[in-house]
Residue frames as qw, qx, qy, qz and C-alpha x, y, z in Angstrom:
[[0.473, 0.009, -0.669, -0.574, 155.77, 70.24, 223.72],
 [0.630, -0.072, 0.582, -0.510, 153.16, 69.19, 225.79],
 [0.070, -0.037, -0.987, -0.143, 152.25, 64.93, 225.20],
 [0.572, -0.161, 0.336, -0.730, 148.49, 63.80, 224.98],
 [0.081, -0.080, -0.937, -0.330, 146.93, 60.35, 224.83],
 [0.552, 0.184, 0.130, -0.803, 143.60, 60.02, 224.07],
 [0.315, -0.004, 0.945, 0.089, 141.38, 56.88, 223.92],
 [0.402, 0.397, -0.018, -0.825, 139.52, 55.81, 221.23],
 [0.103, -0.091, 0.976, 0.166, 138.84, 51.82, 220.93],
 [0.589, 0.455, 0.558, -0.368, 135.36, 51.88, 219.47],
 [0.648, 0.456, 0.537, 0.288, 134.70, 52.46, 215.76],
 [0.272, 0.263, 0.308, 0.873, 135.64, 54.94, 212.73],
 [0.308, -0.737, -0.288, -0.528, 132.16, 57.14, 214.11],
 [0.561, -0.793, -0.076, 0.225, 133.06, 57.76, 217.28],
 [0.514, -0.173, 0.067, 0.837, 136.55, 58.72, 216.10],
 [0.324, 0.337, 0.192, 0.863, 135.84, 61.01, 214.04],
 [0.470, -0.817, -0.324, -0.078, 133.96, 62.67, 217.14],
 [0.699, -0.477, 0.089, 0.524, 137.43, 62.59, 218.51],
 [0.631, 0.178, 0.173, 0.735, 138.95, 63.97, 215.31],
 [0.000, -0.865, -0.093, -0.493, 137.23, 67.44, 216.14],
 [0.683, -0.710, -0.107, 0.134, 138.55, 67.28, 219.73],
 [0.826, -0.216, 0.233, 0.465, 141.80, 66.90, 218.05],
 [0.488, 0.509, 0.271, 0.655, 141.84, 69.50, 215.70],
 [0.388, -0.911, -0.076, -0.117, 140.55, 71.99, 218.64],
 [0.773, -0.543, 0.146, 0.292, 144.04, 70.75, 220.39],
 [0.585, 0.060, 0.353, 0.728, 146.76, 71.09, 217.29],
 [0.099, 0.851, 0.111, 0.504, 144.97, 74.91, 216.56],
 [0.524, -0.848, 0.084, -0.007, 145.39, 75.67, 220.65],
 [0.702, -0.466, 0.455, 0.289, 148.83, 74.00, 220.65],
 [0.682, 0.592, -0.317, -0.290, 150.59, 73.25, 217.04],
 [0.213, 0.609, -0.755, 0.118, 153.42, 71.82, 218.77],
 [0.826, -0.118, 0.405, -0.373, 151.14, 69.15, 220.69],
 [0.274, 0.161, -0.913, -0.256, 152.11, 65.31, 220.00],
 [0.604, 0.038, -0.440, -0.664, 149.17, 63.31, 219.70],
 [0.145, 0.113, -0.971, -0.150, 148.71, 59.68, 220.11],
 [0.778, -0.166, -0.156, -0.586, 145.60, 57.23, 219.86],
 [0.384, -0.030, 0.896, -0.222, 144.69, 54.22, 221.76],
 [0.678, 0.162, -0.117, -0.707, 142.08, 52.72, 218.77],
 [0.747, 0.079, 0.497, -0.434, 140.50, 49.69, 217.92],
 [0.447, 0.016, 0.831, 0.332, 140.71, 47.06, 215.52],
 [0.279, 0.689, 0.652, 0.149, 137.86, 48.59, 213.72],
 [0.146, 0.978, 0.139, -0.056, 139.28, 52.28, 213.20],
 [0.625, -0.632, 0.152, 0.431, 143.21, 52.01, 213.43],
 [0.594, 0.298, 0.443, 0.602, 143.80, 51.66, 209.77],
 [0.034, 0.887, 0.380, 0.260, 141.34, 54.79, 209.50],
 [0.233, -0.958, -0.061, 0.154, 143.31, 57.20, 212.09],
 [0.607, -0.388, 0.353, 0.597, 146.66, 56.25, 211.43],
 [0.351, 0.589, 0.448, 0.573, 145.18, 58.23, 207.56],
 [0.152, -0.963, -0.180, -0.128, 145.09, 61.29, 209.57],
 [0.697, 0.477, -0.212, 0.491, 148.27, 63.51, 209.56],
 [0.280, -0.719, 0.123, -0.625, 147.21, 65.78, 212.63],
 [0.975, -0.169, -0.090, -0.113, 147.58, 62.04, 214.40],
 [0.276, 0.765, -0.581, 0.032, 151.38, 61.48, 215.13],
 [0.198, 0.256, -0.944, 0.058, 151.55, 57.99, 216.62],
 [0.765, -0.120, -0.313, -0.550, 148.47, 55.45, 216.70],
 [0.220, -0.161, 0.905, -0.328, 148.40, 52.10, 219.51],
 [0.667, -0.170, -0.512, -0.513, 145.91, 49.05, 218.85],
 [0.369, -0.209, 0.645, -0.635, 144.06, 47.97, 221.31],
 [0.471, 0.010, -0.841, -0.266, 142.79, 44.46, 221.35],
 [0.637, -0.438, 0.131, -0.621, 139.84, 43.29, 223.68],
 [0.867, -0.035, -0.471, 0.162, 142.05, 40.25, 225.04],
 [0.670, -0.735, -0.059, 0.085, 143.12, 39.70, 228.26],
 [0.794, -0.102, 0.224, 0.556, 146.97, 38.84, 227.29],
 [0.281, 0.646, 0.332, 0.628, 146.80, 41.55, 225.03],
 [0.203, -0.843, -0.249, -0.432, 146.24, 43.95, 227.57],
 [0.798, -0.526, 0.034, 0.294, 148.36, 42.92, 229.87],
 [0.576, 0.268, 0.317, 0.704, 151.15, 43.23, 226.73],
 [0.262, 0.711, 0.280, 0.590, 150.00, 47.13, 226.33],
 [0.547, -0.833, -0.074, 0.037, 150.23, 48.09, 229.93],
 [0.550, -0.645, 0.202, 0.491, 153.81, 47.39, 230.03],
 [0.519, 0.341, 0.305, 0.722, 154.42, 49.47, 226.64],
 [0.098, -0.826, -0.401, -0.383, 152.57, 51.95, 227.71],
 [0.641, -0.755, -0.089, 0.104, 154.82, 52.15, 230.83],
 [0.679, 0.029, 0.131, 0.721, 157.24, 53.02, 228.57],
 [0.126, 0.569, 0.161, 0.796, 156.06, 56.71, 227.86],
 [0.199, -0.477, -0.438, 0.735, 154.81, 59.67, 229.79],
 [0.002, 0.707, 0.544, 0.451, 151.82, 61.98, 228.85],
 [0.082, 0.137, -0.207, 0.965, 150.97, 65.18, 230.09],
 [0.676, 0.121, 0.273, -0.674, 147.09, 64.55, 229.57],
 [0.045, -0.070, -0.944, -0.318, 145.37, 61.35, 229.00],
 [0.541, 0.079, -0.230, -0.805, 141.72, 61.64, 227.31],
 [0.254, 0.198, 0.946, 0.032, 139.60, 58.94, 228.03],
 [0.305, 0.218, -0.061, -0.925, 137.17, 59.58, 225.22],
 [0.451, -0.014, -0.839, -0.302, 135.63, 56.27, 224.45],
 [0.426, -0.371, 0.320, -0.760, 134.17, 56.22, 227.81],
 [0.869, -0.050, -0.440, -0.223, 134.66, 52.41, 228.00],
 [0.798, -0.598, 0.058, 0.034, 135.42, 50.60, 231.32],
 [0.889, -0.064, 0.192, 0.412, 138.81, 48.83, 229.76],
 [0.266, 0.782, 0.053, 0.561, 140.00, 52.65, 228.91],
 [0.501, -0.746, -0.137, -0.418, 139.35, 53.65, 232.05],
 [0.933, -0.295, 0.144, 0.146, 141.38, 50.84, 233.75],
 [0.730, 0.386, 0.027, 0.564, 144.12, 50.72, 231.24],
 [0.086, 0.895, 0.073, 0.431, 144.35, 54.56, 231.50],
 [0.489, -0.852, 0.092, -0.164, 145.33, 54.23, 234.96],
 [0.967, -0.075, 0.156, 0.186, 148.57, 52.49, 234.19],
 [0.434, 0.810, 0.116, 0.378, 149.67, 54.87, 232.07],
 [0.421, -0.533, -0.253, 0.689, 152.14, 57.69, 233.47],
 [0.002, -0.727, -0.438, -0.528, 150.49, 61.17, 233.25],
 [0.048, 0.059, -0.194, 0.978, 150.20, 64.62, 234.69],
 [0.456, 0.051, 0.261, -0.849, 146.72, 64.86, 234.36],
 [0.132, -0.279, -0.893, -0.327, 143.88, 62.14, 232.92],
 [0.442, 0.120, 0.096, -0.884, 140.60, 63.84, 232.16],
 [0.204, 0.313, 0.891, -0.259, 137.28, 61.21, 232.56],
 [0.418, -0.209, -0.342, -0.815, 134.19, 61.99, 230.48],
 [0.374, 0.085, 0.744, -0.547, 131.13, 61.73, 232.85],
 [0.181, -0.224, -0.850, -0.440, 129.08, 58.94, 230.28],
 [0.079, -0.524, -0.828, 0.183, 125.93, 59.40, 232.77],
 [0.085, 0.444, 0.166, -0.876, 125.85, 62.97, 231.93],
 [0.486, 0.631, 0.604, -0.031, 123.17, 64.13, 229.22],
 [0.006, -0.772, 0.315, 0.552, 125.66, 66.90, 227.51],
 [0.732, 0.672, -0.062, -0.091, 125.77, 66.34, 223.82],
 [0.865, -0.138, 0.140, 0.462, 129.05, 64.71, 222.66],
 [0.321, 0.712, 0.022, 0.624, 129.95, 68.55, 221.32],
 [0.235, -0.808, 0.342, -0.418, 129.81, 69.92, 224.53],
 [0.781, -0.534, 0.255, 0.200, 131.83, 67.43, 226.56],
 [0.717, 0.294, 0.108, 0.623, 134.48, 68.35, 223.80],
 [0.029, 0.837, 0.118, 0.534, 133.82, 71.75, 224.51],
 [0.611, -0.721, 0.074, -0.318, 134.11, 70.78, 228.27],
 [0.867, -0.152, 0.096, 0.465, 137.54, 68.51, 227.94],
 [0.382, 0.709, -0.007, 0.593, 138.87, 71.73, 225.69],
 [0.370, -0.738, 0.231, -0.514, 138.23, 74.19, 229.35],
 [0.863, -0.495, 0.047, 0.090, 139.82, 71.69, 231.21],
 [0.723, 0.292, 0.251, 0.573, 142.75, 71.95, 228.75],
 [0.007, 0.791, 0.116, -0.601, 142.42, 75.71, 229.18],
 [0.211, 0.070, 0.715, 0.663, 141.82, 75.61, 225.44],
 [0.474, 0.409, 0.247, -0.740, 139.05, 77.57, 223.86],
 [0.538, 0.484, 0.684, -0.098, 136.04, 75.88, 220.94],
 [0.223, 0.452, -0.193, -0.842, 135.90, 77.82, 217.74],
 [0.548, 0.583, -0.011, -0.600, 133.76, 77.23, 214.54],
 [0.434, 0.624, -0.610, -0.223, 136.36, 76.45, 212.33],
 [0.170, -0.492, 0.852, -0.046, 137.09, 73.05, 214.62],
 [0.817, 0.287, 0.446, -0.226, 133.97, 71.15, 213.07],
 [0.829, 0.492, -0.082, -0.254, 136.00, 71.24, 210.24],
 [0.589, -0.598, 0.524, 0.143, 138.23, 68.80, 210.92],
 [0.863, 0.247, 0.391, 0.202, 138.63, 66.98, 207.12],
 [0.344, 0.922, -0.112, -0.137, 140.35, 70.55, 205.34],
 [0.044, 0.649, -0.752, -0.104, 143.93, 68.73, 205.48],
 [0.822, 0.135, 0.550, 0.066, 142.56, 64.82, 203.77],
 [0.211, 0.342, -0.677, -0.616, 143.86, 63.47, 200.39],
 [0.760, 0.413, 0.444, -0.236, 141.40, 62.24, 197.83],
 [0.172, -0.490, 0.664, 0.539, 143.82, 61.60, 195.33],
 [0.272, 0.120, 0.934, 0.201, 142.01, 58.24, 194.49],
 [0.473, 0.602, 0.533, -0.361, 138.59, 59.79, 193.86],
 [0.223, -0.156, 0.456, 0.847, 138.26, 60.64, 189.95],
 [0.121, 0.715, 0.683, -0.085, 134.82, 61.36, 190.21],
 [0.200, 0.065, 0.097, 0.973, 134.31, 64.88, 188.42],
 [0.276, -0.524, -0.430, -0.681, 130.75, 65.40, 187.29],
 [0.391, -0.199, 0.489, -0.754, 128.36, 66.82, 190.55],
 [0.652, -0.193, -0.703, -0.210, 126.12, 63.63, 191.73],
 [0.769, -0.464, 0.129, -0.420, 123.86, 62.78, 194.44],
 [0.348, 0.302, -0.868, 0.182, 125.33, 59.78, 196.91],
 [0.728, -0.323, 0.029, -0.603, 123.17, 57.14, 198.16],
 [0.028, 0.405, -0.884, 0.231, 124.61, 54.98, 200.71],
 [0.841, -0.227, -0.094, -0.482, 122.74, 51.39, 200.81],
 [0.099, 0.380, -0.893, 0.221, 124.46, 49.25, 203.40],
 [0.159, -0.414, -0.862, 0.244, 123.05, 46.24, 205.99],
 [0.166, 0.279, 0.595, -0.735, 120.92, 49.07, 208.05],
 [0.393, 0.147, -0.534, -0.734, 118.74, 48.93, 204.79],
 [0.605, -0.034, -0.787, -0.116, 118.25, 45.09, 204.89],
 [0.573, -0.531, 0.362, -0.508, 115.98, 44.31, 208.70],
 [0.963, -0.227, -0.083, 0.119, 117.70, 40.81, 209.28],
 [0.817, 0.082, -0.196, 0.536, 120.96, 42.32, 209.24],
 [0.156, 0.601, -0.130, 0.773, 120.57, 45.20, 211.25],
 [0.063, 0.190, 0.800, -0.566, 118.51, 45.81, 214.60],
 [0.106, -0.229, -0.911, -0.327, 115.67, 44.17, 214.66],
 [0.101, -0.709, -0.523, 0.462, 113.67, 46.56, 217.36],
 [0.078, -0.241, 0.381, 0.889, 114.33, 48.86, 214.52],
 [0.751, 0.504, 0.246, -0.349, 111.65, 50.01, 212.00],
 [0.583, 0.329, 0.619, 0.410, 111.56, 48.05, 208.88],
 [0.227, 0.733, -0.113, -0.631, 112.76, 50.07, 205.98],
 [0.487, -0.139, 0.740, 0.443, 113.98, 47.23, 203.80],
 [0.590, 0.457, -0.219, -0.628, 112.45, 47.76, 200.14],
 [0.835, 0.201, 0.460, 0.226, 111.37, 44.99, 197.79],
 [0.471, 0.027, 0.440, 0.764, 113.55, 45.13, 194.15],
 [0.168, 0.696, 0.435, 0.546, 110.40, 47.26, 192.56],
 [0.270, -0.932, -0.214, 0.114, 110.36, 49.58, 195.28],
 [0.557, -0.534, 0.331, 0.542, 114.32, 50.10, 195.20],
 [0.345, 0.393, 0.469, 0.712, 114.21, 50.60, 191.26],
 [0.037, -0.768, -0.378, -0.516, 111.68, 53.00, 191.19],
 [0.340, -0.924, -0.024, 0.173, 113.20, 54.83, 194.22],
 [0.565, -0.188, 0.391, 0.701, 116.92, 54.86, 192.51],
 [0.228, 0.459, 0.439, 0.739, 115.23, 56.22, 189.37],
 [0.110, -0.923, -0.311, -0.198, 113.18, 58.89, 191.28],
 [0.468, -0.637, 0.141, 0.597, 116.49, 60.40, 193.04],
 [0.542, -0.046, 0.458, 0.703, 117.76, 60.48, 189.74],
 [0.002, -0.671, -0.539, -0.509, 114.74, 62.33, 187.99],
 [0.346, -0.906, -0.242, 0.043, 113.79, 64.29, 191.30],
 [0.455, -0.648, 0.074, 0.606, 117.57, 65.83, 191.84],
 [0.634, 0.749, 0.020, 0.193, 118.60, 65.73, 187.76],
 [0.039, -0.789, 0.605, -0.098, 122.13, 64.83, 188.87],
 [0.644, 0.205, -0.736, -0.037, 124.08, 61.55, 188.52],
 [0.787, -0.520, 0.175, -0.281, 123.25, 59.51, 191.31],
 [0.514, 0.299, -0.796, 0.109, 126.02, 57.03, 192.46],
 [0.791, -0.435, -0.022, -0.431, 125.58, 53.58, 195.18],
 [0.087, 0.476, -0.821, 0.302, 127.84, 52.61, 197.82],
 [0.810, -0.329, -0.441, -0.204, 126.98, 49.69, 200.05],
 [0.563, -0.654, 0.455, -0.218, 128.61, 48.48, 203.29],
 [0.321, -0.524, 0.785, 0.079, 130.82, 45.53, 203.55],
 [0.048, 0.371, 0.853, 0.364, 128.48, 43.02, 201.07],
 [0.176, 0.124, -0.343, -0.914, 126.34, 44.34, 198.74],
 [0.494, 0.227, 0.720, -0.432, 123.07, 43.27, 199.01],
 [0.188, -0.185, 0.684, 0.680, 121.82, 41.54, 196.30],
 [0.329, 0.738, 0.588, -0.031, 118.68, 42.49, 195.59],
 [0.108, -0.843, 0.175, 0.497, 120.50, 45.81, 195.17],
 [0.308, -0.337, 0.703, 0.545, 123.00, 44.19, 192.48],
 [0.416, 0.648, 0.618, 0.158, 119.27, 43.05, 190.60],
 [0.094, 0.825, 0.439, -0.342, 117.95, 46.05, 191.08],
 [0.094, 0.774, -0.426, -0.458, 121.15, 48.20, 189.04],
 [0.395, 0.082, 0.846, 0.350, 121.34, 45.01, 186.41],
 [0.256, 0.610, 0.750, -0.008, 117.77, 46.38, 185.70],
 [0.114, 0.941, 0.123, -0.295, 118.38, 49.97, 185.13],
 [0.697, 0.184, 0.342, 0.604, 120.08, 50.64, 182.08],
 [0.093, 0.957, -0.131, 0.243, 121.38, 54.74, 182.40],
 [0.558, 0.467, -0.276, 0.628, 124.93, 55.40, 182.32],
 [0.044, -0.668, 0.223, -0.709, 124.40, 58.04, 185.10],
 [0.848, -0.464, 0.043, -0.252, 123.15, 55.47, 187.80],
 [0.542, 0.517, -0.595, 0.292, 126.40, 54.01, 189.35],
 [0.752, -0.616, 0.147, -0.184, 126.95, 51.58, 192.21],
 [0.470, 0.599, -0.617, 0.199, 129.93, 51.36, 193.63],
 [0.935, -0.253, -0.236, -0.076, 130.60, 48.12, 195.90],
 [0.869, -0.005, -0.054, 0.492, 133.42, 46.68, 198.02],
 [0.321, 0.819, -0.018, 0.475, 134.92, 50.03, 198.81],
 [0.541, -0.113, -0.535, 0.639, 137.12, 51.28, 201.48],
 [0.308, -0.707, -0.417, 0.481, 136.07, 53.62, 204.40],
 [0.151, -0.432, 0.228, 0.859, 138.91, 56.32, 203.05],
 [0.084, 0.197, 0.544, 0.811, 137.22, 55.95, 199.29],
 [0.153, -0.688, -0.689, 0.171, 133.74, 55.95, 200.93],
 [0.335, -0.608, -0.246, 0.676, 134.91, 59.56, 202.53],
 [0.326, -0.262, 0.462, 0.782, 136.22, 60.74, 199.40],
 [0.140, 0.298, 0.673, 0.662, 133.09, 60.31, 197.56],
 [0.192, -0.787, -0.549, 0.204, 130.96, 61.76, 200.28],
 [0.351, -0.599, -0.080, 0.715, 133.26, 65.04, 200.27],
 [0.006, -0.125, 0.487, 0.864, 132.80, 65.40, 196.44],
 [0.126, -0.602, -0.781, -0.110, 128.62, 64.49, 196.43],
 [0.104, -0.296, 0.067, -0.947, 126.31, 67.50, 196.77],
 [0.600, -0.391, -0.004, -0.698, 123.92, 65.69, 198.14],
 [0.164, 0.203, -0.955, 0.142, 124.09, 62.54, 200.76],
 [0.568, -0.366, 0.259, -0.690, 121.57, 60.00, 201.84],
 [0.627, 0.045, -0.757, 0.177, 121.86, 56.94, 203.99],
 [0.797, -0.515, -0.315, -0.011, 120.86, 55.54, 207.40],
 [0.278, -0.942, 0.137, -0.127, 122.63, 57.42, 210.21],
 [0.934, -0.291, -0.014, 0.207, 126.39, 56.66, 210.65],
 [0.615, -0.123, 0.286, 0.724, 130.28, 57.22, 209.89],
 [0.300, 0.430, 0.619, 0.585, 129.03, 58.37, 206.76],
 [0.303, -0.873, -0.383, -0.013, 127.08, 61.24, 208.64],
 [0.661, -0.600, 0.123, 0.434, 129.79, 62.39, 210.66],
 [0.500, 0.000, 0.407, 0.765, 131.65, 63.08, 207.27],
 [0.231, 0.626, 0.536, 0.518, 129.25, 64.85, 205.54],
 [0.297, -0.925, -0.196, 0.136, 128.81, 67.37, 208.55],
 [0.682, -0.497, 0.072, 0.532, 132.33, 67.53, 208.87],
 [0.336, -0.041, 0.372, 0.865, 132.14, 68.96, 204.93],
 [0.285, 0.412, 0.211, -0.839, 129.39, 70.67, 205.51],
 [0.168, 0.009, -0.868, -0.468, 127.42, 68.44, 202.62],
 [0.581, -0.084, -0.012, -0.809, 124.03, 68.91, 202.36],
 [0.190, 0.116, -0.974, -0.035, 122.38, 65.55, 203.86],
 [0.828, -0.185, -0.187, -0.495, 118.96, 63.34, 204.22],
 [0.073, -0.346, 0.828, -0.435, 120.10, 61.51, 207.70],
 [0.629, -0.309, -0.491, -0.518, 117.82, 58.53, 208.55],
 [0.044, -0.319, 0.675, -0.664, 117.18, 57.66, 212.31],
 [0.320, -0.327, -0.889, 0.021, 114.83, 55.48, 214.38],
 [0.247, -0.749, 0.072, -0.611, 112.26, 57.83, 216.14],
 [0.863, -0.451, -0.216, 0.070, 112.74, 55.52, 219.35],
 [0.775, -0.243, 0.083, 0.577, 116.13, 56.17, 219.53],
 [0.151, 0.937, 0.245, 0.198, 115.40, 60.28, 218.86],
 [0.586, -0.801, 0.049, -0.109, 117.34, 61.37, 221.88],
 [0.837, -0.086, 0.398, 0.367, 120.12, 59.19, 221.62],
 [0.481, 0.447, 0.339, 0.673, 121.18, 60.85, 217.93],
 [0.026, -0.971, -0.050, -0.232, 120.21, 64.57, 219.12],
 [0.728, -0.585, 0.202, 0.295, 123.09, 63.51, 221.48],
 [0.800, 0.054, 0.396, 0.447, 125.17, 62.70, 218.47],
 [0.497, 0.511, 0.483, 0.509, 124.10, 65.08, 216.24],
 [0.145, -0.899, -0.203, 0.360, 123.61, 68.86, 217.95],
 [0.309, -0.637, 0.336, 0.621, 126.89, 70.00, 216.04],
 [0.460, 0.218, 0.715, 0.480, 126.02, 68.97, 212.71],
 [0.164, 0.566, 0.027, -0.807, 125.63, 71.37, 210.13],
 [0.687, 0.133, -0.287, -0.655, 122.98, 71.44, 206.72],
 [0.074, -0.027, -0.994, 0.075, 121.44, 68.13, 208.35],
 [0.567, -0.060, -0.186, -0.800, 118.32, 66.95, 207.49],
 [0.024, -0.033, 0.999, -0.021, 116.69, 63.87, 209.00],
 [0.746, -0.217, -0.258, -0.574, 113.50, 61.76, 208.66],
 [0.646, -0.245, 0.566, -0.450, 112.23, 58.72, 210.62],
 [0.077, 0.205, -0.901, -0.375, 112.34, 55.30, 209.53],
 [0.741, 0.199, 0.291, -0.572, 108.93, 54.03, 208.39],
 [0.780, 0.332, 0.530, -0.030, 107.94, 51.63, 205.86],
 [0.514, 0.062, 0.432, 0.738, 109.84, 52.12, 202.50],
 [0.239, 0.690, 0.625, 0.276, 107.02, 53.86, 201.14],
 [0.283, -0.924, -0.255, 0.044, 106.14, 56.59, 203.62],
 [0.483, -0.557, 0.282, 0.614, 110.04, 56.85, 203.71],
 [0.539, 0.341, 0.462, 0.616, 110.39, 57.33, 200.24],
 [0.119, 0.741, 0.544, 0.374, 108.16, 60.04, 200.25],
 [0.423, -0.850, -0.092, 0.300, 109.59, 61.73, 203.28],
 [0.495, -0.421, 0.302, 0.698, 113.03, 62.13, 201.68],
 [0.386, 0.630, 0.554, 0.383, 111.08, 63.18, 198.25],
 [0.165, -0.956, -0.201, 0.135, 110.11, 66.37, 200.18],
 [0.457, -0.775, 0.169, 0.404, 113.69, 66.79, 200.99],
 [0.643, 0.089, 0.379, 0.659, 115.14, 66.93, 197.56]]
């Protein structure tokens, strides 16, 4: 049984970069044991994955780090993955005892598919199709959504004081948000439901006070896993590039991806493996409105 570790102390999007890497490994190998190195901000999230067999938090504290070195000097790996490509990975990593420890070259311009492709051939492991889907063994137990419905994710990157600010403005006022909720609904002629991000903006909370159809549904305050769950049952997704992305490719779910054009390049990086993905540009609400019309 061959051992791997494999960092991954950044956020619940970048894992789930990782979680194809990983499903590439447990097809090549079955008998492979796992383990992550993650992050306060994704551990709950991987340790939900079953292909996963033993999870480590990393904390960005000095003491802390010290403290994981000499646990860490309790095991022995065969390969360690530095896939987070973050200095304190890097370091750490080297503490570790290992057979091999494979480096992603971050200055390189290879798409984050092919340096999976390119950690796989180090692995003398081969890429197939099938490893973008990496969600075909999740439970959605919780979801009791039945009817088919559009899913329109309005978090912060919505709102331009709580997002980046070198960003275009996309924020809508409340009339512009009604009357774009009710045109999804009219333009697809499927229930439409609204997630948010950690707080719900509350122009948003007006904005579904005002609209008085059964079929319009915002759901707040949710968790990553239900988040996932509702993307995987939605025929159609749209929301401001993130996590939330990353899933929908992963179930092949038709999506309306939004992106900064500045920051084009960057996301082609991200995105090269993604499959029915549509994106526009952020503009003014309007012009945006009208862009993602087209796309319904």
């Amino acid at each position: 049984m061959k051992k791997y570790l494999i960092f991954r102390s950044d956020r619940i999007g970048d894992f789930l970069l990782t979680a194809i890497l990983i499903k590439s490994i447990k097809r090549n190998n079955p008998d492979s044991h796992i383990t992550i190195v993650g992050s306060t901000k994704n551990y709950t999230y991987i340790k939900s994955f079953h292909n996963v067999d033993q999870v480590f938090l990393l904390k960005n504290h000095f003491f802390y780090k010290i403290k994981f070195i000499l646990k860490m000097r309790k095991y022995s790996y065969d390969y360690i993955i530095v896939h987070d490509e973050k200095n304190r990975s890097l370091l750490l990593s080297k503490f570790c005892n290992y057979k091999t420890r494979v480096v992603i070259d971050e200055t390189s311009n290879f798409s984050y598919i092919d340096k999976i492709k390119k950690i796989l051939s180090i692995l003398n492991y081969d890429f197939i199709e099938q490893d973008l889907d990496f969600l075909n063994n999740r439970n959605y137990l919780n979801n009791k959504v039945n009817k088919e419905f559009t899913l329109f994710h309005f978090d912060e990157k919505w709102i331009f004081n709580d997002y980046i600010t070198s960003y275009k403005n996309i924020e809508p006022s409340e009339y512009q948000l009604k009357k774009f909720v009710e045109s999804i609904y009219l333009k697809t002629n499927k229930n439409l439901i609204i997630t948010t991000g950690i707080k719900t903006p509350p122009k948003l909370n007006n904005v579904i006070k005002d609209i008085n159809n059964s079929n319009i549904t915002l759901l707040s305050n949710i968790t990553f896993n239900d988040l996932e769950s509702l993307v995987v049952k939605s025929c159609l997704v749209i929301s401001c590039h993130g996590a939330i992305s990353h899933i929908a490719s992963a179930k092949n779910i038709r999506q309306i991806d939004i992106i900064d054009f500045k920051k084009l390049e960057f996301y082609r990086l991200w995105t090269r493996h993604f499959r029915n993905h549509n994106f526009v540009y952020r503009k003014n609400f309007d012009e945006l409105a009208n862009d993602i019309y087209k796309l319904l």
